[in-house]
C-alpha positions in Angstrom: -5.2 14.5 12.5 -8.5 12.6 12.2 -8.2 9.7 10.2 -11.2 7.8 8.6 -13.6 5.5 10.0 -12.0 2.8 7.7 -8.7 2.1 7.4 -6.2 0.4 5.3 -4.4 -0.9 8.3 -0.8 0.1 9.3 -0.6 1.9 5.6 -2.9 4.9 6.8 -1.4 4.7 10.3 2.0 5.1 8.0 -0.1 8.1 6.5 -0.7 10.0 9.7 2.5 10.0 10.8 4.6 10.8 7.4 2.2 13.7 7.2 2.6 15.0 11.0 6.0 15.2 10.2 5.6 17.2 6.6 6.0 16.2 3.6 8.5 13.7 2.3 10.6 13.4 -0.7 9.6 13.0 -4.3 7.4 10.6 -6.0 9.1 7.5 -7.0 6.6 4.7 -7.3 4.3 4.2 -10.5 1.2 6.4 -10.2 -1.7 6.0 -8.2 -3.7 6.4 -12.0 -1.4 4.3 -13.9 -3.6 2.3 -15.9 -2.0 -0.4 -15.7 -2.9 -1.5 -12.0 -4.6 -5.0 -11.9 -7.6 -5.3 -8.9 -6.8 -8.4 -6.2 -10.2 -7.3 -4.3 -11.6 -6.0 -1.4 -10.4 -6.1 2.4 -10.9 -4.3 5.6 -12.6 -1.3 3.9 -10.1 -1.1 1.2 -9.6 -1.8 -2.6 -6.4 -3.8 -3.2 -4.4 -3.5 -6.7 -1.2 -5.3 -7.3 1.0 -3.7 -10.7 1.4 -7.1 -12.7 4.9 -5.6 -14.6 6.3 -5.3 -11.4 5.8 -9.2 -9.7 9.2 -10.5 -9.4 9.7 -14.3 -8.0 12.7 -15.4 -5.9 11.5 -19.1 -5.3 9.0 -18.2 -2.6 10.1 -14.8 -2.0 7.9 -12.2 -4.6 8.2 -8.7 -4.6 5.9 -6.2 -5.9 4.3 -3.2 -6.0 0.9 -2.5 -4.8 -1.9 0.2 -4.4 -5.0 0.4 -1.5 -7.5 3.2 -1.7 -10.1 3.9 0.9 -13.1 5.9 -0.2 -11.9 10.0 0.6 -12.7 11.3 3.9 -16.0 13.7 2.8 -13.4 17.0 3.3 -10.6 15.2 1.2 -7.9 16.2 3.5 -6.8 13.0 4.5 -4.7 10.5 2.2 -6.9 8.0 0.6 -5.0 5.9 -1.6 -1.4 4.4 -0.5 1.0 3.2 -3.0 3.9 0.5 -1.5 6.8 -1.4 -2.8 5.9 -4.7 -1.1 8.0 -8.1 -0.3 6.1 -11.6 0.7 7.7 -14.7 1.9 5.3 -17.6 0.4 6.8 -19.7 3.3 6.3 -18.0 6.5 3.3 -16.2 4.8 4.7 -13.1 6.2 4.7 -9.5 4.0 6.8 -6.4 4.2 6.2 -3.0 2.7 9.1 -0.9 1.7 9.0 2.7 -0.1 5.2 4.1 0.9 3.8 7.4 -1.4 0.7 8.6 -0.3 -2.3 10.6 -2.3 -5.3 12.5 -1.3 -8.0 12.9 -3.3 -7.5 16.7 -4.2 -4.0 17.1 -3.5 -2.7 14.0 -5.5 0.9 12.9 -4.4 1.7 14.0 -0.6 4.5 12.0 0.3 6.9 9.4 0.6 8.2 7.1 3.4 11.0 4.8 2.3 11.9 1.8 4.7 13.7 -1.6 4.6 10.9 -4.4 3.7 11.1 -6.6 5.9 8.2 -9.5 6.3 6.7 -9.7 9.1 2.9 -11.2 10.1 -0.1 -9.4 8.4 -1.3 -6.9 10.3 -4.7 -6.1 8.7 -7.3 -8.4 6.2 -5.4 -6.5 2.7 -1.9 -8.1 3.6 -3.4 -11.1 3.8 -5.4 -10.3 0.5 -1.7 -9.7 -0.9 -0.2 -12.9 0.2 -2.9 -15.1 -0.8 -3.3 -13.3 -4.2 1.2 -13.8 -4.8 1.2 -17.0 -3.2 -1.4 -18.6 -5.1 0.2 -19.1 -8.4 
């Protein structure tokens, strides 16, 4: 499967591979179109949108739920928008993405990849986006 040109870092990668393998289980998350989404910017190609209702603070430990689109692939059979339950460690600066769902432009919901969120060093310029916008206040 050709992913493309820009990414939204390990979350497409996460894309590619949930959809090699068929489809997952059923939506769980919030909606990709749930108005209630609240922009953080732009980063590596990628809009960045963090749910406010959701933001939870553990002293420097916040978890939330956020959304990345990438503009759809021209044939819209690719997944453009990534939805991810998401834990940060203020401390170590490290993040951690949980329960993924995934949407394509025509299709809407595709599937979902649930793991343990564990933080670990950003691995592309919208995890670092994340913990600078939850680490700020």
């Amino acid at each position: 499967m050709r992913l493309q040109k820009r990414h939204v870092g390990a979350l497409v990668l996460s894309a590619a591979l949930v959809l090699a393998a068929g489809r997952g289980a059923a939506q769980t998350l919030p909606n990709r179109d749930d108005p209630a989404w609240s922009g953080v910017g732009a980063a590596g190609g990628a809009d960045y949108f963090v749910l406010p209702s959701s933001v939870v603070r553990q002293g420097r430990t916040v978890r939330l739920l956020m959304k990345a689109t990438v503009p759809p692939a021209p044939d819209g059979a690719v997944p453009n928008t990534v939805v991810a339950e998401v834990v940060v460690d203020c401390d170590a600066a490290t993040i951690g993405t949980g329960t993924l769902e995934f949407y394509g432009v025509t299709q809407g919901f595709l599937a979902t990849r649930s793991d343990e969120a564990v933080p670990a060093p950003a691995s592309d310029p919208g995890q670092t986006l994340i913990i600078q916008h939850v680490c700020a206040d």
